[in-house]
PDBQT receptor file of N, H, CA, C and O in Angstrom, charges set to zero:
ATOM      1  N   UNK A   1     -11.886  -6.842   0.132  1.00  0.00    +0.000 N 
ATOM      2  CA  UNK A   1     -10.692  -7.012   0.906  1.00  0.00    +0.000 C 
ATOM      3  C   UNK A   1     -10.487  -5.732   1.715  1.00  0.00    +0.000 C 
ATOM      4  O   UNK A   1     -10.236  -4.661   1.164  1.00  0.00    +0.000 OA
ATOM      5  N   UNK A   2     -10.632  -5.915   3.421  1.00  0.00    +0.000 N 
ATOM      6  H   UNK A   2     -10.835  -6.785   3.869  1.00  0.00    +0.000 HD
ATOM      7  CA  UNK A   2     -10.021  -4.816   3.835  1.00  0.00    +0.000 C 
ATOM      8  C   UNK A   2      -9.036  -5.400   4.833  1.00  0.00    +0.000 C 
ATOM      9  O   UNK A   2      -8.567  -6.538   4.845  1.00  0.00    +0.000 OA
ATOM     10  N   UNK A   3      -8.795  -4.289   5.753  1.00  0.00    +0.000 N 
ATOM     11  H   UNK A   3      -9.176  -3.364   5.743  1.00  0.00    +0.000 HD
ATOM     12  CA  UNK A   3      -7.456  -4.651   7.083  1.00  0.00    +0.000 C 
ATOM     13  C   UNK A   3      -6.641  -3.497   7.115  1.00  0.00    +0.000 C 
ATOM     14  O   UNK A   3      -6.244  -2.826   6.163  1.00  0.00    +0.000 OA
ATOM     15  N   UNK A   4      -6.425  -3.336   8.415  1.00  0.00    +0.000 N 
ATOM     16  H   UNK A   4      -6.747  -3.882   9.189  1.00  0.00    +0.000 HD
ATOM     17  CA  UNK A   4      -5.498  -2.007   8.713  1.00  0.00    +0.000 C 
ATOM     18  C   UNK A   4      -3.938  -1.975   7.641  1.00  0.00    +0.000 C 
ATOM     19  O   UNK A   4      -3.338  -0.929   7.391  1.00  0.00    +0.000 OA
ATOM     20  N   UNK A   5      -3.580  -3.144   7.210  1.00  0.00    +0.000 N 
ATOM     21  H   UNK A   5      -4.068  -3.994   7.413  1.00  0.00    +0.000 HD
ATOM     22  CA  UNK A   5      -2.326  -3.038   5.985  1.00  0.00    +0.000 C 
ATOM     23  C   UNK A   5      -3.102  -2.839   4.487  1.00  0.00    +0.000 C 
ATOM     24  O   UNK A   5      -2.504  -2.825   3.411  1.00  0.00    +0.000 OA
ATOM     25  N   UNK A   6      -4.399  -2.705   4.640  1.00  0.00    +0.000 N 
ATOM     26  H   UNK A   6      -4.885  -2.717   5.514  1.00  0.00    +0.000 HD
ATOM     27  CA  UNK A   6      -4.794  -2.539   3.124  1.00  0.00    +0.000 C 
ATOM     28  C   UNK A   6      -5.357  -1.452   2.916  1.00  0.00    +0.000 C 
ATOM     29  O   UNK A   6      -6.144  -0.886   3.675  1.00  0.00    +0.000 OA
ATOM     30  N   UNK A   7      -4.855  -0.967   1.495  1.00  0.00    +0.000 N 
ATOM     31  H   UNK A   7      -4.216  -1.427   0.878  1.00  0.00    +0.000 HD
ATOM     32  CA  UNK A   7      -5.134   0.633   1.514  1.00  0.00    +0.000 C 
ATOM     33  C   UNK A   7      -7.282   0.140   0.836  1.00  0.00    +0.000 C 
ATOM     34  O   UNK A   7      -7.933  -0.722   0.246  1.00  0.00    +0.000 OA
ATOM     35  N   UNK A   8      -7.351   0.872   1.217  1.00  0.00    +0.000 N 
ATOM     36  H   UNK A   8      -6.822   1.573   1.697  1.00  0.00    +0.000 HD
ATOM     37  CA  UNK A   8      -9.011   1.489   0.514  1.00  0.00    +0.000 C 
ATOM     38  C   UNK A   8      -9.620   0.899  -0.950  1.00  0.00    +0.000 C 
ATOM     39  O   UNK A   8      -8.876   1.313  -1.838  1.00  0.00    +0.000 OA
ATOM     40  N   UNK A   9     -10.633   0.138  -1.472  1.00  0.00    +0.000 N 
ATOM     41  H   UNK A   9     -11.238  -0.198  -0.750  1.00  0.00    +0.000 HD
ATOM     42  CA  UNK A   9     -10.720  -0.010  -2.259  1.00  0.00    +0.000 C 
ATOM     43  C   UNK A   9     -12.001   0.602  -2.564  1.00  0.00    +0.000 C 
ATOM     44  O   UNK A   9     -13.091   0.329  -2.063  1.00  0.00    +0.000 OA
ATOM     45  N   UNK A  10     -11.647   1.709  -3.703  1.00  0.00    +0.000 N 
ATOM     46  H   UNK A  10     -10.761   1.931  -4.111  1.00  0.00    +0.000 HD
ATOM     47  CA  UNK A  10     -12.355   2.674  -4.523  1.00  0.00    +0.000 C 
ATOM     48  C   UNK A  10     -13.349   2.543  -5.367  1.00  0.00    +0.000 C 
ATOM     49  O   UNK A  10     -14.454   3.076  -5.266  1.00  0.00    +0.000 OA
ATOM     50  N   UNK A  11     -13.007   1.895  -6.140  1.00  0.00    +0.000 N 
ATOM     51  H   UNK A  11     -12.110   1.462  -6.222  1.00  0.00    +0.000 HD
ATOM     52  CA  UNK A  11     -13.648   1.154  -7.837  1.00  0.00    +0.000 C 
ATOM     53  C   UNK A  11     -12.813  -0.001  -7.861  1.00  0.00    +0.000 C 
ATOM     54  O   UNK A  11     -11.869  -0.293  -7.127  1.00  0.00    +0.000 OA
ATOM     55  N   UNK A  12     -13.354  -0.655  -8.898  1.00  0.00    +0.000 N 
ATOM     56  H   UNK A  12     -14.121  -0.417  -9.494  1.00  0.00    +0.000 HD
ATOM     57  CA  UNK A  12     -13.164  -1.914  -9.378  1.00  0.00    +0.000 C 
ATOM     58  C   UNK A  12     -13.693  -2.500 -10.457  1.00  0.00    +0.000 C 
ATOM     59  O   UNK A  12     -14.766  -3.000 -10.121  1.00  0.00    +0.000 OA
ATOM     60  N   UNK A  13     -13.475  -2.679 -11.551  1.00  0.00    +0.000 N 
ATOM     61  H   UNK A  13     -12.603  -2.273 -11.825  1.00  0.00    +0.000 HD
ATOM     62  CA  UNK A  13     -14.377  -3.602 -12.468  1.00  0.00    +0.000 C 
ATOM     63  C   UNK A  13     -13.310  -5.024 -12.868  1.00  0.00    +0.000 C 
ATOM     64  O   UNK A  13     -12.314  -5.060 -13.590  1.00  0.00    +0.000 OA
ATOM     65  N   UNK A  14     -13.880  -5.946 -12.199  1.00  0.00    +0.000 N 
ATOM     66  H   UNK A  14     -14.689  -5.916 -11.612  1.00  0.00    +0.000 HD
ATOM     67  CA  UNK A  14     -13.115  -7.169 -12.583  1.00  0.00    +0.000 C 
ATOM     68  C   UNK A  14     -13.569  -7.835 -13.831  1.00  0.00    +0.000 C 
ATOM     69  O   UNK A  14     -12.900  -8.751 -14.308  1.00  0.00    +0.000 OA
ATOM     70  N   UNK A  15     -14.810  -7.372 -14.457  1.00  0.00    +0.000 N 
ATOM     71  H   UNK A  15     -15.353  -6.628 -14.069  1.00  0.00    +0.000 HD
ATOM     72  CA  UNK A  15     -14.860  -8.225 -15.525  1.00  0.00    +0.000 C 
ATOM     73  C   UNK A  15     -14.665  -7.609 -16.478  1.00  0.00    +0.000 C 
ATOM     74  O   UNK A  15     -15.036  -8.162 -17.513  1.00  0.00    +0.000 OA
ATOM     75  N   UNK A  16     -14.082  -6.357 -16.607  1.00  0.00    +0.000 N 
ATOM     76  H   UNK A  16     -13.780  -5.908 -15.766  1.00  0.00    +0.000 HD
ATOM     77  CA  UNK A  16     -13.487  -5.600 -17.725  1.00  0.00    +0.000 C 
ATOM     78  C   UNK A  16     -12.245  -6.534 -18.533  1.00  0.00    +0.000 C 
ATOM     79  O   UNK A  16     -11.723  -7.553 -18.082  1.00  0.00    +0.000 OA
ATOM     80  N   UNK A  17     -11.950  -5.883 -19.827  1.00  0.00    +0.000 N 
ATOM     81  H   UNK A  17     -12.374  -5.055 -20.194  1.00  0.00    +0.000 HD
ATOM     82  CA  UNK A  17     -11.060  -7.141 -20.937  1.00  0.00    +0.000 C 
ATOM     83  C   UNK A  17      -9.790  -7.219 -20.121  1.00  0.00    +0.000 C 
ATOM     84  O   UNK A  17      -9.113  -8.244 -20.199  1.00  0.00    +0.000 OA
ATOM     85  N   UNK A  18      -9.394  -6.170 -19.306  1.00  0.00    +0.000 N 
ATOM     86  H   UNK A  18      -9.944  -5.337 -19.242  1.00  0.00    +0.000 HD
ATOM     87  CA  UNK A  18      -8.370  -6.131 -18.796  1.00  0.00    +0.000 C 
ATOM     88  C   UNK A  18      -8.912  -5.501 -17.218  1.00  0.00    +0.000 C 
ATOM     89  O   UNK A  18      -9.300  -4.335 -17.135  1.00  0.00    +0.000 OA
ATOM     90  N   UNK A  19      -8.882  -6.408 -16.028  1.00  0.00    +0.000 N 
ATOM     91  H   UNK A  19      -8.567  -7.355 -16.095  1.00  0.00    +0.000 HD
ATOM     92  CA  UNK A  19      -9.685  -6.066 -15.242  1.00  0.00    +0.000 C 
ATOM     93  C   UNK A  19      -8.741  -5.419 -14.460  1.00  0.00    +0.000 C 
ATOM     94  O   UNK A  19      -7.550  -5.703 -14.585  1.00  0.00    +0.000 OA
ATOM     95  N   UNK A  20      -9.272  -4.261 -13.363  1.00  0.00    +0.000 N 
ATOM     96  H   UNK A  20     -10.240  -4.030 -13.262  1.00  0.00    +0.000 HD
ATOM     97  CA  UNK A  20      -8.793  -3.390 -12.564  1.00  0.00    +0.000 C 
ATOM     98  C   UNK A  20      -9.272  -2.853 -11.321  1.00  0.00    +0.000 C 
ATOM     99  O   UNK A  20     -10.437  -2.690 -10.958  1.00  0.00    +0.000 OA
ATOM    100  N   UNK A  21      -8.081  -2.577 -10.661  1.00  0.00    +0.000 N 
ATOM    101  H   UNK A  21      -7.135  -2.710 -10.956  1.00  0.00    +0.000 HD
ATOM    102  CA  UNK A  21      -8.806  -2.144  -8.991  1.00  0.00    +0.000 C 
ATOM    103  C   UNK A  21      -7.848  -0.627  -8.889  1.00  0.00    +0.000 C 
ATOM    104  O   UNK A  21      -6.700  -0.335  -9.225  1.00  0.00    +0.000 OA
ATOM    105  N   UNK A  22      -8.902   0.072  -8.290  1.00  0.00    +0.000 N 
ATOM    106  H   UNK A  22      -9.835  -0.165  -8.017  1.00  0.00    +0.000 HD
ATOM    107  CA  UNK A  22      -8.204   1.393  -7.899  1.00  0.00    +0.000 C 
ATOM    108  C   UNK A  22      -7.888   1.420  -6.145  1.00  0.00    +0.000 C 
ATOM    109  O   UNK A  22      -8.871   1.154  -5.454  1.00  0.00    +0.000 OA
ATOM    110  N   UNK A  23      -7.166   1.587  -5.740  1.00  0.00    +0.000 N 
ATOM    111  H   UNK A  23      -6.368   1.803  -6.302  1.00  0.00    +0.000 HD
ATOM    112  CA  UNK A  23      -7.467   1.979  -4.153  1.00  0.00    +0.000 C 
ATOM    113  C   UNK A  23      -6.946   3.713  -3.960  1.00  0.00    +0.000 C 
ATOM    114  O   UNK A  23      -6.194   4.453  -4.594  1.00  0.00    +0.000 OA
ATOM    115  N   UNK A  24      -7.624   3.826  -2.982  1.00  0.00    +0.000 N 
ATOM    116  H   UNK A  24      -8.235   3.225  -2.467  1.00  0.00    +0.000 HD
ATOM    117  CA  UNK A  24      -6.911   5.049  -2.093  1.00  0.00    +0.000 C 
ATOM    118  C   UNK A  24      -5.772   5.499  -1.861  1.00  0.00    +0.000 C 
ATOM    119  O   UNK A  24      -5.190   4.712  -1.114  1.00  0.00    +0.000 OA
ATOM    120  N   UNK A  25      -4.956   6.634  -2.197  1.00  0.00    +0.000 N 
ATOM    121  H   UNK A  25      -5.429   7.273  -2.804  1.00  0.00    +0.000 HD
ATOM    122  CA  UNK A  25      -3.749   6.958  -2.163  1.00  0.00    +0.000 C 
ATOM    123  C   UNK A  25      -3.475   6.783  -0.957  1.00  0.00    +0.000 C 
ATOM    124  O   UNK A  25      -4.104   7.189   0.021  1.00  0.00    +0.000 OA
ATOM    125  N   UNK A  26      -2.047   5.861  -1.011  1.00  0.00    +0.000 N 
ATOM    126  H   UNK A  26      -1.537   5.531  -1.805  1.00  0.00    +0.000 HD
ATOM    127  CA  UNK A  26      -1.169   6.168   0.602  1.00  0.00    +0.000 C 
ATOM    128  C   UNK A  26       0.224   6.643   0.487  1.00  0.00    +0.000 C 
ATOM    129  O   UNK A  26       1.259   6.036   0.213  1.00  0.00    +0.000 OA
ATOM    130  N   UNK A  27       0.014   7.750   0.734  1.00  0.00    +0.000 N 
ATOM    131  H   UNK A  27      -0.827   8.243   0.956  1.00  0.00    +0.000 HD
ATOM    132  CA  UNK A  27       1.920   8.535   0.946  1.00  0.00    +0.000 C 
ATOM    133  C   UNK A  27       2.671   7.680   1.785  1.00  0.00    +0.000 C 
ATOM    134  O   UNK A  27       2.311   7.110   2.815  1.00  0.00    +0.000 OA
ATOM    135  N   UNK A  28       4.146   7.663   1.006  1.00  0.00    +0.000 N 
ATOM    136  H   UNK A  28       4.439   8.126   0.169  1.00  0.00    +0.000 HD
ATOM    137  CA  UNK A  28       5.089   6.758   1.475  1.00  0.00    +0.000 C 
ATOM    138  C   UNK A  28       6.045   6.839   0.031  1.00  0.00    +0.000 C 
ATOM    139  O   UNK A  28       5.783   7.081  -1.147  1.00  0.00    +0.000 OA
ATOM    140  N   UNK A  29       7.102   6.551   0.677  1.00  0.00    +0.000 N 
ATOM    141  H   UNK A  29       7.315   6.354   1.634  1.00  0.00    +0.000 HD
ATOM    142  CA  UNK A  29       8.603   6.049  -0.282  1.00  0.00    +0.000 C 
ATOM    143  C   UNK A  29       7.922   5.123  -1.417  1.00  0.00    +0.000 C 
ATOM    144  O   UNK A  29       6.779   4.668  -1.379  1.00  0.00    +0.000 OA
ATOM    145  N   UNK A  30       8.631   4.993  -2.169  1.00  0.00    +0.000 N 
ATOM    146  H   UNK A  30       9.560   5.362  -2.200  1.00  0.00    +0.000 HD
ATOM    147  CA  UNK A  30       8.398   4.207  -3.440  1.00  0.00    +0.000 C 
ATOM    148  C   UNK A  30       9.303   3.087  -3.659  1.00  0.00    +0.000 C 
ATOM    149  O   UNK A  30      10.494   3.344  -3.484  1.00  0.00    +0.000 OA
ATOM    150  N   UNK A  31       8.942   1.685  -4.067  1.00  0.00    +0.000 N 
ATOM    151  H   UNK A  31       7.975   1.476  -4.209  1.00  0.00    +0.000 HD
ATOM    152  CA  UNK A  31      10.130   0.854  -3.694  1.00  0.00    +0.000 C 
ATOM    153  C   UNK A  31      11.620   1.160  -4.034  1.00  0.00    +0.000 C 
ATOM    154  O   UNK A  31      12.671   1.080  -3.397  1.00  0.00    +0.000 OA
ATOM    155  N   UNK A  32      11.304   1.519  -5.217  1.00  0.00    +0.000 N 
ATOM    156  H   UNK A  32      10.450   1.584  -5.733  1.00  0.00    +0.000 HD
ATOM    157  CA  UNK A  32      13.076   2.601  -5.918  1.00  0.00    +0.000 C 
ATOM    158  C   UNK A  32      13.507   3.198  -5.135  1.00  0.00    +0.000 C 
ATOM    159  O   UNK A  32      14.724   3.291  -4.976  1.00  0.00    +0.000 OA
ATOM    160  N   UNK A  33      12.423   3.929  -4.226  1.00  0.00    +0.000 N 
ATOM    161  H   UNK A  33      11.434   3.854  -4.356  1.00  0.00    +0.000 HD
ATOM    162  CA  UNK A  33      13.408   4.834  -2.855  1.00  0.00    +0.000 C 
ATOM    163  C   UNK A  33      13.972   3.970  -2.098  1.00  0.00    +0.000 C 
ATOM    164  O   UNK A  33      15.174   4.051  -1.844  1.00  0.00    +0.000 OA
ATOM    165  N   UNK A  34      13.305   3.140  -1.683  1.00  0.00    +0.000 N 
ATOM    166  H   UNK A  34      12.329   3.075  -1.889  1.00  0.00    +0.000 HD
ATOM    167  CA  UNK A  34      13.788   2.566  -0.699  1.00  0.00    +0.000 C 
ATOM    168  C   UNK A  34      14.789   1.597  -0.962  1.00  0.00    +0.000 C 
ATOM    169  O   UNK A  34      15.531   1.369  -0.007  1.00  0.00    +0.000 OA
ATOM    170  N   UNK A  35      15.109   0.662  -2.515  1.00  0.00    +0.000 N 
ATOM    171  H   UNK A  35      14.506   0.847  -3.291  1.00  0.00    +0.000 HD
ATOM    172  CA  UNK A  35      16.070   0.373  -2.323  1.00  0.00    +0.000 C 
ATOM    173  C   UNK A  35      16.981   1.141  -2.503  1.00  0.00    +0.000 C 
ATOM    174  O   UNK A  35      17.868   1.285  -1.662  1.00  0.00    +0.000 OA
ATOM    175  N   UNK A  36      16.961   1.562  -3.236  1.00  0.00    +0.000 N 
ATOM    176  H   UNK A  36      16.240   1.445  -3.919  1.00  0.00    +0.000 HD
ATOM    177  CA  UNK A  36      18.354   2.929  -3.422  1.00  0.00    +0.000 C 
ATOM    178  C   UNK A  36      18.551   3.108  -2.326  1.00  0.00    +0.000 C 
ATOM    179  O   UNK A  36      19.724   2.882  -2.029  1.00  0.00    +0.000 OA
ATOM    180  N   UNK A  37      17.704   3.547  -1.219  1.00  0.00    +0.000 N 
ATOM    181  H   UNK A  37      16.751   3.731  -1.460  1.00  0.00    +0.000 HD
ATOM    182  CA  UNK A  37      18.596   4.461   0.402  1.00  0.00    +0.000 C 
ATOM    183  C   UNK A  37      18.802   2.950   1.350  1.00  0.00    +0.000 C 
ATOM    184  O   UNK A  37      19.371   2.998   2.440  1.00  0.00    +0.000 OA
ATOM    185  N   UNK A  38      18.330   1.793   0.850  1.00  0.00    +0.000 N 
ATOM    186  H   UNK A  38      17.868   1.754  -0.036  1.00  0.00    +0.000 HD
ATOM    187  CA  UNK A  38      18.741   0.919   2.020  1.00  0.00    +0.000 C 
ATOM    188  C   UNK A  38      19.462  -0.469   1.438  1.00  0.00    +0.000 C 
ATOM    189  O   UNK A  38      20.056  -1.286   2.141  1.00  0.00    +0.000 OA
ATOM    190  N   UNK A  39      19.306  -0.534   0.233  1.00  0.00    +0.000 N 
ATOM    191  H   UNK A  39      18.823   0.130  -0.338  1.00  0.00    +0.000 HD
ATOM    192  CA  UNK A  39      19.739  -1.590  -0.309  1.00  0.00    +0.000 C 
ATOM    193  C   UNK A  39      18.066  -2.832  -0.990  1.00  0.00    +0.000 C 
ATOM    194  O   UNK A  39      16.909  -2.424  -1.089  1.00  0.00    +0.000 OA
ATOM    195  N   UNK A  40      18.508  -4.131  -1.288  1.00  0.00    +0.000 N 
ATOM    196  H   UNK A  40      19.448  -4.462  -1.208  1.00  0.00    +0.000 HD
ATOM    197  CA  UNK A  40      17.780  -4.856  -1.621  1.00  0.00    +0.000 C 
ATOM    198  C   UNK A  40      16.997  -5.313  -0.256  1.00  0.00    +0.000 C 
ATOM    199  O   UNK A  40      17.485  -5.231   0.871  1.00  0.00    +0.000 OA
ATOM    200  N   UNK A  41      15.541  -5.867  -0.605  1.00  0.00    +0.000 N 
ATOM    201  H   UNK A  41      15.144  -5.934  -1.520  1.00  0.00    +0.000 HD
ATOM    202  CA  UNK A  41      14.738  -6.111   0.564  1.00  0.00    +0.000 C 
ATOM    203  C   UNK A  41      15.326  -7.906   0.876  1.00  0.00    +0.000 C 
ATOM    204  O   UNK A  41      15.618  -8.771   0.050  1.00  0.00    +0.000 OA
ATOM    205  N   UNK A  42      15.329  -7.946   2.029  1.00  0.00    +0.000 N 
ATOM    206  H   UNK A  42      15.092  -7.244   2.700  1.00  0.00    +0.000 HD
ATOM    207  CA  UNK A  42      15.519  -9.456   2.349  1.00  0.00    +0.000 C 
ATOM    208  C   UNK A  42      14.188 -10.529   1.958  1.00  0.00    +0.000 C 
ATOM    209  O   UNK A  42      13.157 -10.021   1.518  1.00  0.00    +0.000 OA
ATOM    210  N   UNK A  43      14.249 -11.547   2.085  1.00  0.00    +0.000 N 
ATOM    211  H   UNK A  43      15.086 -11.960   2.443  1.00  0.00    +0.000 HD
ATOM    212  CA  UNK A  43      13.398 -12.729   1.425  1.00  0.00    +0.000 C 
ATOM    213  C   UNK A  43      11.957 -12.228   2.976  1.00  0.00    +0.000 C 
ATOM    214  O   UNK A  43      10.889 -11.650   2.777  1.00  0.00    +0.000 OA
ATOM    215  N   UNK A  44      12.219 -12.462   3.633  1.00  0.00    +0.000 N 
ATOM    216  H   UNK A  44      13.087 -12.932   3.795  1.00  0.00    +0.000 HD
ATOM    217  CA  UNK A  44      11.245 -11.899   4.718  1.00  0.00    +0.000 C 
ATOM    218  C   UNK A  44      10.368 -10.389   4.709  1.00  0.00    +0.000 C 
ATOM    219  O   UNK A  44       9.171 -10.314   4.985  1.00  0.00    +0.000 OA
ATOM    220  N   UNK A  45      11.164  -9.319   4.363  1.00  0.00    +0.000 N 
ATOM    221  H   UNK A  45      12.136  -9.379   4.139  1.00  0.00    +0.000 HD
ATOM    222  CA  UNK A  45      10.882  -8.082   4.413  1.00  0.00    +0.000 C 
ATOM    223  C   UNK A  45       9.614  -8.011   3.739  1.00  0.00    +0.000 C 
ATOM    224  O   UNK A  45       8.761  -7.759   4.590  1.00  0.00    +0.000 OA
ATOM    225  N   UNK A  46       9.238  -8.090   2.897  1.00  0.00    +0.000 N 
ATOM    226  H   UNK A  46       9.931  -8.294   2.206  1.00  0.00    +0.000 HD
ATOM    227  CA  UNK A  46       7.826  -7.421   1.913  1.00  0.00    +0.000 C 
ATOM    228  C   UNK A  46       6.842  -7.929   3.089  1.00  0.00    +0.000 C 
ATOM    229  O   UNK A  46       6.053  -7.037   3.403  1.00  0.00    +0.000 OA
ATOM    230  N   UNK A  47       6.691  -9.035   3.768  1.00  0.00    +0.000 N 
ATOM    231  H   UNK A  47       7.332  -9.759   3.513  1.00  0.00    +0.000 HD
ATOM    232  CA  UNK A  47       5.819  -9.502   4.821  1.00  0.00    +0.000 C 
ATOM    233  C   UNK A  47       5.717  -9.312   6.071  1.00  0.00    +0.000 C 
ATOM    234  O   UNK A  47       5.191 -10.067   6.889  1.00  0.00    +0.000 OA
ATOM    235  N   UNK A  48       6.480  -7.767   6.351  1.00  0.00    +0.000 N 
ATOM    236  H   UNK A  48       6.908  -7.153   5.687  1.00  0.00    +0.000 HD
ATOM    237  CA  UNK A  48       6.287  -7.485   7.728  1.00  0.00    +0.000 C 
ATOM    238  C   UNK A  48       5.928  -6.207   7.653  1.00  0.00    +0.000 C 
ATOM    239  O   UNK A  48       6.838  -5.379   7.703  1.00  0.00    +0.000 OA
ATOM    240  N   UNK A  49       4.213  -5.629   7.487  1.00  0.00    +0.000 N 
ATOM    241  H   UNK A  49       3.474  -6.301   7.447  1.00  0.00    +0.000 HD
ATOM    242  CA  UNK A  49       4.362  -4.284   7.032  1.00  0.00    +0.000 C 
ATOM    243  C   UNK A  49       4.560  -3.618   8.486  1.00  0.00    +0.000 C 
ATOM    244  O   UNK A  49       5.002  -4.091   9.533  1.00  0.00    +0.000 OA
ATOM    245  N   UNK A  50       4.071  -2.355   8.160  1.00  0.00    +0.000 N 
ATOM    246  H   UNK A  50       3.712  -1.971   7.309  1.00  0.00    +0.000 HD
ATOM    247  CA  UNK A  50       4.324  -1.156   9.444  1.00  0.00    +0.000 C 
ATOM    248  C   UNK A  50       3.394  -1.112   9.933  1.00  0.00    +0.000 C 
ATOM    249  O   UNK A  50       2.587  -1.682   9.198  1.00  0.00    +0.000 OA
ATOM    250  N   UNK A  51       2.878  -0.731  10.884  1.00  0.00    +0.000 N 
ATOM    251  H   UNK A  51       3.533  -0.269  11.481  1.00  0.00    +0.000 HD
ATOM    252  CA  UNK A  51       1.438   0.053  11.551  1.00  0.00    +0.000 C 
ATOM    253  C   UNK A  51       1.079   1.001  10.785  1.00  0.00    +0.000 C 
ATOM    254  O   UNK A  51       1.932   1.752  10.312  1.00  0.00    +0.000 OA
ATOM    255  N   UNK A  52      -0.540   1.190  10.451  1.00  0.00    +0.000 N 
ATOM    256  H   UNK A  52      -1.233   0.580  10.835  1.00  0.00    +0.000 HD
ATOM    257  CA  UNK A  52      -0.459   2.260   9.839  1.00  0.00    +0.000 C 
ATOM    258  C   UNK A  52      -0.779   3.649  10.786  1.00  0.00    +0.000 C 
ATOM    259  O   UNK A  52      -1.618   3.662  11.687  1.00  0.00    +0.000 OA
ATOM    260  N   UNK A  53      -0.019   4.693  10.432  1.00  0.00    +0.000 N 
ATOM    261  H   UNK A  53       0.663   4.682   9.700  1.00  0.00    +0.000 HD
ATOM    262  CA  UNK A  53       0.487   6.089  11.163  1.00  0.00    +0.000 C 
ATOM    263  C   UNK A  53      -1.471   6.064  11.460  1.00  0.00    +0.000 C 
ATOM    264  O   UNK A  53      -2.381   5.700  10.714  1.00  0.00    +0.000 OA
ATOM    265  N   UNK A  54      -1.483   6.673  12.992  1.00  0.00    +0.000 N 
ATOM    266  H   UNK A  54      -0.744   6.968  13.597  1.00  0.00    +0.000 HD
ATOM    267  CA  UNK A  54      -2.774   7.369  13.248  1.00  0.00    +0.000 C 
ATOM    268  C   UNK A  54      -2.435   8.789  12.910  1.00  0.00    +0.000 C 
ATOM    269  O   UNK A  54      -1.352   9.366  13.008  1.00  0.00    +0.000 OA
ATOM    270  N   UNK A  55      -3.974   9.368  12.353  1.00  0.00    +0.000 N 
ATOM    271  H   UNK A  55      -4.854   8.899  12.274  1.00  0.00    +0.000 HD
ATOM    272  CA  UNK A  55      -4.055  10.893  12.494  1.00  0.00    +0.000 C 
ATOM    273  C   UNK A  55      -4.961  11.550  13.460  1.00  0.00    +0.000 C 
ATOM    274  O   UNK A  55      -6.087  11.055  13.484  1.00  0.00    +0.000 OA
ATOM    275  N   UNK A  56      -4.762  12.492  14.224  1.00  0.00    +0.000 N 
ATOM    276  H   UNK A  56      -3.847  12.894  14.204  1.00  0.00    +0.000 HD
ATOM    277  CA  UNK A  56      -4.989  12.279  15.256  1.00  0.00    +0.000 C 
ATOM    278  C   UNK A  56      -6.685  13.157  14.940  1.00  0.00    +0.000 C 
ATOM    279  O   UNK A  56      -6.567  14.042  14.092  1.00  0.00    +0.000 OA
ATOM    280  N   UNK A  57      -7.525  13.066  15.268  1.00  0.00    +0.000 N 
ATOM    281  H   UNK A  57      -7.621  12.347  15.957  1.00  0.00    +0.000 HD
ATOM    282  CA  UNK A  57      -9.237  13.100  14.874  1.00  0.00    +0.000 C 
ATOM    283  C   UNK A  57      -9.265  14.963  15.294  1.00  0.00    +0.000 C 
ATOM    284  O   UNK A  57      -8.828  15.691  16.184  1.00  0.00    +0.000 OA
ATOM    285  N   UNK A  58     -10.004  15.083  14.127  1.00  0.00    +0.000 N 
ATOM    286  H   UNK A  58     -10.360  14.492  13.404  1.00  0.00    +0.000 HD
ATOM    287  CA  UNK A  58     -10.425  16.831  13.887  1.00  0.00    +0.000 C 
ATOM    288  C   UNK A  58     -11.633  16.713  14.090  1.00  0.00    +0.000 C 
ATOM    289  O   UNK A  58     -12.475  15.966  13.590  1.00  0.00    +0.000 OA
ATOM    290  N   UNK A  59     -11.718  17.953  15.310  1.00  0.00    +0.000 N 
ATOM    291  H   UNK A  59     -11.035  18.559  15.716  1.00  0.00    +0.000 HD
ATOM    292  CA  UNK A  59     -13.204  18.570  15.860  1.00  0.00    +0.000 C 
ATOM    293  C   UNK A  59     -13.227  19.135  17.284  1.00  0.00    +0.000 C 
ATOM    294  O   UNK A  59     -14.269  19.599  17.747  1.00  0.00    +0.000 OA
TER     295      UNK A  59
């Protein structure tokens, strides 16, 4: 699974007893932040993500 809304996928073992995916850290608020500073998300909201921020290329 990739796409500019999906963070990085690292490792993975799905057939472990309890299977797991790691991805790539992405800095950002935490949902607790965000409801706390804005309130509850509307029935729509979780499905409209953001762009993800460009950084602008080193060299």
């Amino acid at each position: 699974m990739s796409g500019a809304f999906t963070a990085p996928v690292v490792d993975a073992d799905p057939e472990a007893t309890r299977p797991w995916t790691a991805t790539q850290y992405v800095p950002g608020r935490s949902l607790a932040q965000r409801i706390r500073d804005r309130g509850p998300l509307r029935d729509a909201e979780p499905r409209q993500p953001r762009p993800p921020e460009r950084k602008p290329a080193s060299g």
